[in-house]
N, C-alpha and C positions, 0 to 999 in steps of 0.2 A: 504493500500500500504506500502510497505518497505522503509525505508530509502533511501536507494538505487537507489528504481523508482523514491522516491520524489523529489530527486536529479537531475534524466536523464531527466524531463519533466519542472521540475521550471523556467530554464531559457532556454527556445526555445526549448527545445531538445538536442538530440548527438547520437553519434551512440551507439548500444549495442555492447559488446563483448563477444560473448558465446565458452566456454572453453569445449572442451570435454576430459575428463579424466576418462576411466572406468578402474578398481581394475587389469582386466587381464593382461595380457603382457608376452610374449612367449622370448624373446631373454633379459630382464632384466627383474627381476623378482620386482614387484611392481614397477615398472617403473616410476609413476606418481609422489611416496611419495619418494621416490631417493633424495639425498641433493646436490645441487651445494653451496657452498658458503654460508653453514648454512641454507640453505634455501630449501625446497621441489619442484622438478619441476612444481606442482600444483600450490605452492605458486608465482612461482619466473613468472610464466606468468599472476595471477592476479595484482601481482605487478607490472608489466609493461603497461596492459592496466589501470589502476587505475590513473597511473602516465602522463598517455595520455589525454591529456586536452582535447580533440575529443568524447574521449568517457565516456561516462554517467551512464551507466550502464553494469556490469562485472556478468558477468553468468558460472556460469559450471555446466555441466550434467554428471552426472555419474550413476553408478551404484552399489558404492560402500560407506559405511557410514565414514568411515575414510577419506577418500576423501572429503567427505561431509565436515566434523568436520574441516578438517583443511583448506580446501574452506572456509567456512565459516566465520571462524577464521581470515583469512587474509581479510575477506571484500568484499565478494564477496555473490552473491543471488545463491542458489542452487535448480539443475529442477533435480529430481530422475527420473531415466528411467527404463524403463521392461527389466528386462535380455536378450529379443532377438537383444533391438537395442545396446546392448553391447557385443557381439558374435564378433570372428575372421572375422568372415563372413560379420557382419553389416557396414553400408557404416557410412563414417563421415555425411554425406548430411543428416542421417534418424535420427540420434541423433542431429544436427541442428535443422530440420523439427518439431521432437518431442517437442524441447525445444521452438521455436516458436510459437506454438500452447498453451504450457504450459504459458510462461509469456502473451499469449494474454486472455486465461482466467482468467489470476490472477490478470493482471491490467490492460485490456481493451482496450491499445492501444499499437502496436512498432513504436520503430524507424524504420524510412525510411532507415539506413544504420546499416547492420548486418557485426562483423569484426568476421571473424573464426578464433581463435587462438589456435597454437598448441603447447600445454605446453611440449613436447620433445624438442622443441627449445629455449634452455635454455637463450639466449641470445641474445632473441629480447630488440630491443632500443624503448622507450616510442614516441619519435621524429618518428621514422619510421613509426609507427602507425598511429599518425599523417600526416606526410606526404599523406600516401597511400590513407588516409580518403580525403584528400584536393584532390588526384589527382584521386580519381571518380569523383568530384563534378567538376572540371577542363576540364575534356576531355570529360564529357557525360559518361563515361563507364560503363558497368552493371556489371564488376569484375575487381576488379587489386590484382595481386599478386605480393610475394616478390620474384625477384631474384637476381642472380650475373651474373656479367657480364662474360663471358667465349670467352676466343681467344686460347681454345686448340684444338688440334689436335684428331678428334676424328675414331675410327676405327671399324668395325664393322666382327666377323667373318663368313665368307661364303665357306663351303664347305672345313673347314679345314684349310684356309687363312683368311689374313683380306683384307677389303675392306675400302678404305676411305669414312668417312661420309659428313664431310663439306671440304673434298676436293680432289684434283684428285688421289691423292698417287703417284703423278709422282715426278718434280722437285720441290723440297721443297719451300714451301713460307715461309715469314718471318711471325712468329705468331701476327705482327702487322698489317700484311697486310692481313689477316684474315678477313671479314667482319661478327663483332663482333654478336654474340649469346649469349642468355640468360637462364640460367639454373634456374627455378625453386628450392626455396629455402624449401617449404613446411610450413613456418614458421606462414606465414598468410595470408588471403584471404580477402578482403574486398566487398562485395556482397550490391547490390539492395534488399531490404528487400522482396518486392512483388514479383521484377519478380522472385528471387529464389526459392521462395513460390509455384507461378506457375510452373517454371518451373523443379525444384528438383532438377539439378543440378551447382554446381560451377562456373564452366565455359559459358557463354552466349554468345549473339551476339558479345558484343564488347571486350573484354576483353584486359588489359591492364598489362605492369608489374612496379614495384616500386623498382628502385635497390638497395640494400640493402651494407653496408660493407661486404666482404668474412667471415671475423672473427666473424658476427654474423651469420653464416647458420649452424653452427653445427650441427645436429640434434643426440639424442640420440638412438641408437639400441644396442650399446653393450658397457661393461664395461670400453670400452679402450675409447667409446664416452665421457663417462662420466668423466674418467682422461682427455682428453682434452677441456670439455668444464670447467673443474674446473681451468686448468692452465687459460684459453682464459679468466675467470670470475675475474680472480684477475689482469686481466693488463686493467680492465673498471677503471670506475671513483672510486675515492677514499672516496669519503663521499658522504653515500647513507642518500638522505633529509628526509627520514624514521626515524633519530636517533632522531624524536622529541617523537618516541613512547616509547623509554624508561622513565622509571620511578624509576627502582630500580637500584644498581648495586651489582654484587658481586664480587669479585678477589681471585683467589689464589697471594699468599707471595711469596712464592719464584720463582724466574724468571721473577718476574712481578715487585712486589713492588723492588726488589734483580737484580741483574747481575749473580743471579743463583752460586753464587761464596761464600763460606764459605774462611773465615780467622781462623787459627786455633792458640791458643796463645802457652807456652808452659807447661802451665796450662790445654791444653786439651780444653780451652774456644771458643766458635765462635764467629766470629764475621762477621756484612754484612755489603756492602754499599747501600743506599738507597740515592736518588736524592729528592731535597727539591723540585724541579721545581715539581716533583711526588706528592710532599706532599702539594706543594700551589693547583694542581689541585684537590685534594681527598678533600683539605677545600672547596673549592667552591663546588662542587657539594654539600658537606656536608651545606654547608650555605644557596644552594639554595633550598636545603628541602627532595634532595635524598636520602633516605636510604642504607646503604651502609651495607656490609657484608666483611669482610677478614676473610677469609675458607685457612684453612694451614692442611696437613698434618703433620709436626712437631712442637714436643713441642719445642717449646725456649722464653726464657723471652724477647729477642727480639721482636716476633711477636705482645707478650701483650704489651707492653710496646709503640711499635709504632703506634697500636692501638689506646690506652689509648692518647698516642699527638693529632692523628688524628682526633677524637674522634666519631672513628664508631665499629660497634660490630663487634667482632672476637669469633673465634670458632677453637681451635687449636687439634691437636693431634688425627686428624679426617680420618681413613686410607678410610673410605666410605661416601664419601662429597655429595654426592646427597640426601639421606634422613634428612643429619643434613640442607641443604638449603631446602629443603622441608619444614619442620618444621619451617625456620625462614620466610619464604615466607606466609607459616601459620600462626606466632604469629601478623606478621604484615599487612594482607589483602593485598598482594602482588601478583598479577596477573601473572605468569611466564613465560608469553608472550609479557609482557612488562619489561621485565629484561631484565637486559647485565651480560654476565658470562666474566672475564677475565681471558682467562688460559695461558698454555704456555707447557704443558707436557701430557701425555697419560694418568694419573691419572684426568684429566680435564674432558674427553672424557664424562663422565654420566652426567654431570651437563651443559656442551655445548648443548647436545643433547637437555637436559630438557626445555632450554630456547629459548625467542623469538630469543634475539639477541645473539651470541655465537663471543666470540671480541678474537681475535690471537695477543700475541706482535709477532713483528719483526723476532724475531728470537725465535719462536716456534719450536715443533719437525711437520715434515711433516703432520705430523696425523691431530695434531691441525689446522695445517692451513688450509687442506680440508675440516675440521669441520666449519673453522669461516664463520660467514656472512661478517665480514670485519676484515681485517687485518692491523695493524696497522703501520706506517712508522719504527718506532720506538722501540727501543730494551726493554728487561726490565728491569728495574733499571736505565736505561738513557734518560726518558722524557715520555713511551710509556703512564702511564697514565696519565700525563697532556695534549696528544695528545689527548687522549681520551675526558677528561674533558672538552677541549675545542671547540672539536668536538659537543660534545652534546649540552651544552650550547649557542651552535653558533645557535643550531638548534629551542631550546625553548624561547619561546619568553614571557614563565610567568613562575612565581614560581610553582613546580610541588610537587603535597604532597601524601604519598602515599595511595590507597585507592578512588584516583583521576578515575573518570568515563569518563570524556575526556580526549584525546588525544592533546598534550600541540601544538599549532601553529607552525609551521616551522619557524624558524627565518628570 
């Protein structure tokens, strides 16, 4: 048995959560492996049922190896499926059914409660999960879905006019005196494990819904989806309890360690300001065992220099930063999915991509901040990596050394 199982069966049970995510997708193109907030739409919904204390075990079916990889990657048990039940054509219910069948030969027994989760919806809450889990077991139901609450006005056209739906289209009512309607958010389903089995589809006898925030129903189909689930992503919470899985850090210099701002003498010399609070946070981390990198595209003796106080490795004069941190992620058995890149500019872009965690100061360019998994309160050069430092630290609750095969405690 996997980890994973061992996990969803040792203490009483929990429900599973099986992700379906196949490679195709017609109106965004790899739709699945797309980044919200540094993060893969694959990833960012096994992260949310993970974080769901309810559920036990986190499944995705695909059909596609990358998928796989990065499934896997975040934590998740992976069911391969036959290209038919991964077709325009194939129902979500047959690649559930599939994958049902698959964890029941692989480990013998499921949970009584199956949670569908659809990683398009980039911005389900781990508590909602929760909830919906608790309110099958509440009401008897054999399905509850997520919706919103809706008091619109809705119209329907007939014959080249419209016709009112939930109401007369005569004298206007007030949209509070509407007796309130529930729009299906699509984001999750939470099923009876047997009778779905039996009966193959979603929806059963009783069926119930769990209302959800509006700001989390986004769902993605098209690109403009995607810019708005990226703005909706950065007004969530501020520190994500995941930051116990770094272990390495890297930074660019300028705009980070710097206020991005050159002082020029009349000697032609430069000069920067850097913040100490910056520099008490880079010792800690450095004291508590994190390996650190400062990656600069310019040469300046500044950069060594500050370095050399701080006392972590730098690598300057680097116009292609992705293979020289490649290389030091190499020397030092540095996992690059337990890394934090801090950037702050478009030259950032290869090396954010490269890593787990991908960190934005404040005041980034655009680019960076769609790129980051979190973004920081703070600017750079005025606190942004001691916010960091401190962030992290809050989170690990031991000494982390690199090369470490566990993942350090949440604080």
């Amino acid at each position: 048995m996997s980890e994973n199982h061992d996990r969803a069966y040792s203490d009483g049970g929990g429900a599973t959560a099986i992700i379906p995510a196949r490679g195709g997708s017609k109106g965004v193109q790899r739709k699945n492996l797309r980044r919200i907030g540094g993060r893969e739409l694959v990833a960012r919904a096994i992260d949310a049922c993970r974080d769901a204390t309810s559920i036990r075990l986190v499944v995705v079916t695909t059909d596609d190896r990358e998928i796989a990889e990065v499934a896997a990657n975040a934590g998740a048990d992976v069911v391969m499926r036959p290209s038919d039940l991964a077709s325009d054509s194939a129902s979500s219910e047959s690649a559930l059914l599939h994958a049902l069948d698959v964890l029941q030969n692989r480990y013998g027994d499921l949970s009584t409660t199956t949670v569908f989760v659809q990683c398009t919806s980039p911005l389900i809450r781990p508590a909602d999960l929760d909830g919906a889990i608790a309110k099958l077991e509440s009401t008897k139901a054999d399905t509850v879905l997520s919706v919103v609450e809706s008091h619109r006005f809705v119209w329907r056209e007939d014959g080249g006019c419209l016709t009112g739906v939930n109401h007369s289209g005569g004298p206007r009512m007030r949209r509070q005196d509407l007796a309130p309607e529930f729009t299906e958010t699509g984001a999750f389903y939470v099923l009876r494990t047997e009778k779905f089995r039996s009966r193959g589809e979603r929806f059963m006898d009783r069926t119930v819904g769990f209302e959800v925030p509006p700001w989390t129903s986004v769902e993605i189909d098209t690109e403009e989806d995607l810019e708005i689930a990226a703005a909706l992503a950065r007004l969530g919470p501020r520190h994500d309890r995941r930051f116990s899985e770094i272990y390495a850090v890297v930074t660019d210099f300028d705009g980070v360690h710097t206020n991005d701002l050159a002082y020029v003498d009349d000697a032609g010399r430069e000069h920067v300001r850097v913040s100490r609070s910056d520099g008490m946070g880079i010792g800690m981390l450095r004291d508590a065992g994190f390996p650190i990198l400062i990656l600069s595209k310019e040469v300046n003796s500044v950069v060594s220099h500050r370095a050399k106080k701080l006392g972590v490795d730098v690598c300057q004069g680097v116009d292609d930063k992705l293979p020289v941190m490649q290389q030091w992620f190499a020397r030092n058995g540095i996992d690059p999915r337990r890394a934090a890149y801090i950037g702050n500019d478009i030259n950032d872009s290869s090396c954010m991509a490269y890593v787990g965690w991908p960190i934005a100061v404040a005041d980034a360019n655009p680019v960076i901040v769609r790129a980051a998994r979190h973004v920081l309160t703070r600017r750079g050069g005025q606190g942004a990596l001691r916010e960091f430092s401190d962030l992290l630290l809050s989170s690990c609750s031991r000494q982390v050394r690199p090369g470490d095969e566990d993942v350090a405690a949440p604080g």
